[in-house]
N, C-alpha and C positions, 0 to 999 in steps of 0.2 A: 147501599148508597151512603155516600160521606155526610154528616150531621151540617156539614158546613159549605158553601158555596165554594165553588174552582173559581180564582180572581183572573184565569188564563181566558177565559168565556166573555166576553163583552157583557152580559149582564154580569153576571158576576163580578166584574171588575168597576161596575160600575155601582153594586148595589153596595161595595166594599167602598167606593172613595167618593163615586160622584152622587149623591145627596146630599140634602141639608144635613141631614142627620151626621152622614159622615164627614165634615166640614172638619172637625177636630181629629180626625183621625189622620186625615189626608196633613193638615198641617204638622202633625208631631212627625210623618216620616218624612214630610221635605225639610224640615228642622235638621232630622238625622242625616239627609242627606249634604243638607248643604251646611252643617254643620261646624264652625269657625270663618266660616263664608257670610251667612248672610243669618239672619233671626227671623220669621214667619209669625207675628200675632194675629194677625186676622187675613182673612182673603174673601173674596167673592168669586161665585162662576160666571165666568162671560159666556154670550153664545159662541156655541162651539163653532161654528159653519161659519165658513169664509162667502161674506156676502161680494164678492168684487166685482168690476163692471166687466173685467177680461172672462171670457167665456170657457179659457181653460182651467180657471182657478175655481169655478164653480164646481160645488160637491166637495171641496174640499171640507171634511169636518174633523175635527181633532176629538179624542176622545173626552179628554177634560181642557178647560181653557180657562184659568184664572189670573185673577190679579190682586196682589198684595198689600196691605196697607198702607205701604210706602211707596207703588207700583212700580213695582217689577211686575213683567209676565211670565208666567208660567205652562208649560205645554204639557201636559202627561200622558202617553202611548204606550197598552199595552199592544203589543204585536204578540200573536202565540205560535205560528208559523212563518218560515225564512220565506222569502220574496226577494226576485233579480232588484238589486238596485235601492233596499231598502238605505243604504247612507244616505244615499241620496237624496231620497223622500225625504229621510230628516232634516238635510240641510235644508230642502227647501219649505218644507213646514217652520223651520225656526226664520227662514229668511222670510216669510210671508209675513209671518208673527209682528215681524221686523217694520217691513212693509206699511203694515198695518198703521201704526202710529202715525206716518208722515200721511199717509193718502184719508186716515179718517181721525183726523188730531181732533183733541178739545182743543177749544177757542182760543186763539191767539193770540188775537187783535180785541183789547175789553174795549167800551164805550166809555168815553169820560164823561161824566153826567153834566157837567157844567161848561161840558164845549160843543153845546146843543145851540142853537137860533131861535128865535121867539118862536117860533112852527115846532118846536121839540127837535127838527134832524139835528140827526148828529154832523159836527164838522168839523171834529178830529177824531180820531185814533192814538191807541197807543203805539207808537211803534216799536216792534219785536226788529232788531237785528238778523240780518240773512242767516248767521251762522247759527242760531239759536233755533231757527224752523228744524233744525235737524238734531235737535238735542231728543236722544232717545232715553226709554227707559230699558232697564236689562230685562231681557227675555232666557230665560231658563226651559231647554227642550229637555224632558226625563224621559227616556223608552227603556220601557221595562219587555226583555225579552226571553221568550219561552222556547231560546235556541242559537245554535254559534253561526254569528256573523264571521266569514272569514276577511272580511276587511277590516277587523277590529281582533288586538293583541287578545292571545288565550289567556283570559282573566274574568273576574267578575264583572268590575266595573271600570270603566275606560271616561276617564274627565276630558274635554276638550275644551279648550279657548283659542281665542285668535292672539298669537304669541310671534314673538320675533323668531327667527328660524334658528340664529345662533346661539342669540344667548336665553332663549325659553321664556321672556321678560314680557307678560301680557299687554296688550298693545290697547286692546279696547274689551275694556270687561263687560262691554254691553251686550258679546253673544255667549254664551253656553251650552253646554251638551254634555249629558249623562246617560250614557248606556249601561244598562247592567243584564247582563249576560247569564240567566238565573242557573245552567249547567254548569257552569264553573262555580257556584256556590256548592261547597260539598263540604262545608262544616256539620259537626252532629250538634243538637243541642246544649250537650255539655262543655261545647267547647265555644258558644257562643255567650259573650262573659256584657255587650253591652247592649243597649235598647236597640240599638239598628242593627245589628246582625240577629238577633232574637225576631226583629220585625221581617225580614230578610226571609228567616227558615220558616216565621211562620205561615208567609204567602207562598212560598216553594211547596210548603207541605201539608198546610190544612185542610184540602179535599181530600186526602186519604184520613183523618179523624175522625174518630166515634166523641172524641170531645177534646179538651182546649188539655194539654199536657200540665202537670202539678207544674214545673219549672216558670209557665206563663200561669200567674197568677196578679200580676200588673192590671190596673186600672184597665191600661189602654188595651190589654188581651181581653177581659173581659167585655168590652166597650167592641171590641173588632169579633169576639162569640153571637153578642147580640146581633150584630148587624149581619153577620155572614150566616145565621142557622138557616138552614133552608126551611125549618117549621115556622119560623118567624117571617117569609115571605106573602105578601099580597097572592091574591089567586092571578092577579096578573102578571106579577114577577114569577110566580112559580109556571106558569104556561110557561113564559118567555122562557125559564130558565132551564125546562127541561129540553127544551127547543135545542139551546145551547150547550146542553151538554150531551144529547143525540150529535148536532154539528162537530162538538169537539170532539166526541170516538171517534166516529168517522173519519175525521181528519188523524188521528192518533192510527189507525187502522190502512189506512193509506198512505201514509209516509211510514208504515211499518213494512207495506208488503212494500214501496219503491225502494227501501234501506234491503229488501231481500231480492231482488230482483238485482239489485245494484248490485249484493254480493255473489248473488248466482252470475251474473256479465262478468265479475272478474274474476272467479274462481273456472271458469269456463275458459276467459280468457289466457287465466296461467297454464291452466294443463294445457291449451291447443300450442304455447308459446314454449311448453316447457318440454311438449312432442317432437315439434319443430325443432328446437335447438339441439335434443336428442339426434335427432335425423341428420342433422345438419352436423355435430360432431363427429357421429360415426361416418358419413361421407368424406370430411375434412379426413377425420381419423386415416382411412381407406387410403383417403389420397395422399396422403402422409406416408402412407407406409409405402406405397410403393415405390414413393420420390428415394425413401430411405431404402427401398430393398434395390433400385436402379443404383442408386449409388454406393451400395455394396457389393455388387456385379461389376460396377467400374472397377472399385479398388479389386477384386480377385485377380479381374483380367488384366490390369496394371501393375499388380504384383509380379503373375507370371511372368506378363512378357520382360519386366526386370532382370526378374532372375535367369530369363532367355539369354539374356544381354543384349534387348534389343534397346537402341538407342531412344534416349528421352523424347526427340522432337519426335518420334513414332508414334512410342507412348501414347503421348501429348495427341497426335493429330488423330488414333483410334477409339482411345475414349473420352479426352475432351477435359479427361482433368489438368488443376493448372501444374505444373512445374513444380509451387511449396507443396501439393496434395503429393505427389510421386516420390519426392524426394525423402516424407516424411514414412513410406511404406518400408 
């Protein structure tokens, strides 16, 4: 067994980023990620669970749900297996995110302490302008994924904003999306020269370590050994975690036999296809030849009766070739 936790595992992914403990871990890779975008000094976890009054929106929980010290939100997802219709989800997990702000805002409207009545009520307000109730903060969706999306370009990582169609020119930076695609990461170590690619390979491939590679010798490797050793687990995180990585073979074990089954239905499919067109040539073939050996019995018997000196329109009306076929015999 690997020294170090799978971050593809729900726990695992969570004993990696969503603790206090991992509070500084998680902000140096959204640093990296959003890196000439935006700076991350502190953050808090919100609750994750979408409390709404809509009945559908219930159970929604996100895996991590924070907010920045300058607040922005932040959404982070790891997915380990593909599911119909995951964009989707994302969009509407970052649109809920979105949501959120207007239907459960901090306060508005402050009390003016001095436009109170001899009784204390209050009997003014400040007033906030209409268009101001709608002033958001940017919310940041990250899904980190352990597989290829086919509605997203074959690459690592795929940025998304809401942009003009023609000329690319960001419209409203208040929504974003970052998918990173961890199959299309296929650098080796040595070719990984800065902190987020290094952070990159090391969650792609630290469940297969017996320990943390010489090249990651960084604070923050060190810092992400601690926290990921599975000997350093709670006896409660270690149930859970074995729990989860039973869950994970299994699921590794069954989209391995559906990837062989899939290849058995098309290998199956080519030879009965490649049988049939066999069949279907030599038929054609067949009938081919005979069209071709018919019409060289016309030209023998068009020849002779030529050179009978039987007259063309004869020709013509016994075997059916035309006039340029005859004359060219």
């Amino acid at each position: 067994m690997s020294r170090y936790v799978n971050p593809f595992t729900d726990i695992g992914f969570k004993i990696i980023f969503g603790q206090p403990a991992s509070k500084e871990l998680l902000i140096i890779l959204l640093n990296e990620l959003l890196a000439g975008e935006h700076h991350i000094e502190d953050l808090v976890f919100l609750d994750k669970e979408d409390r709404a009054d809509n009945i559908h929106d219930k159970g929604i929980i996100y895996d991590l749900y924070c907010r920045t010290d300058s607040g922005e939100f932040i959404i982070v997802e790891m997915q380990n297996r593909w599911h119909s219709h995951f964009l989707d989800r994302t969009l509407y997990y970052v649109c809920r995110a979105v949501s959120r702000q207007i239907e459960n805002p901090l306060p508005k409207h402050i009390p003016i302490p001095e436009n109170r009545d001899e009784n204390g009520m209050l009997v003014k307000e400040e007033f906030v302008p209409y268009g101001k109730r709608y002033q958001l903060s940017t919310v940041y969706g990250v899904f980190l994924m352990n597989f290829k999306e086919a509605g997203l370009e074959e690459k690592f990582r795929t940025d998304t904003v809401v942009s003009d169609k023609d000329s690319g020119a960001v419209v409203n930076p208040h929504f974003r999306q970052i998918y990173l695609q961890f199959p299309y990461f296929t650098k080796e170590l040595v070719d990984c020269n800065t902190l987020y690619d290094k952070l990159i390979y090391a969650l792609k491939n630290m469940s297969n370590w017996s320990r943390m590679p010489d090249a990651l010798k960084d604070q923050v490797f060190e810092h992400l050994a601690k926290l990921a050793a599975v000997a350093n687990l709670s006896e409660e995180n270690r149930i859970a975690y074995d729990k989860a990585v039973d869950r994970y073979s299994v699921s590794q074990i069954v989209e391995e036999d559906e990837r062989r089954a899939a290849e058995e239905r098309c290998r199956i499919a080519l030879e009965e296809g490649t049988r049939k067109g066999i069949e279907k040539g030599i038929k054609e073939g067949i009938k081919e030849g005979r069209k071709e050996g018919r019409k060289e019995e016309q030209y023998n018997i068009a020849r002779q009766m030529k050179n009978d000196g039987v007259p063309v329109n004869s020709i013509i009306k016994y075997t059916g070739l035309a006039i340029e076929e005859i004359e060219q015999l």
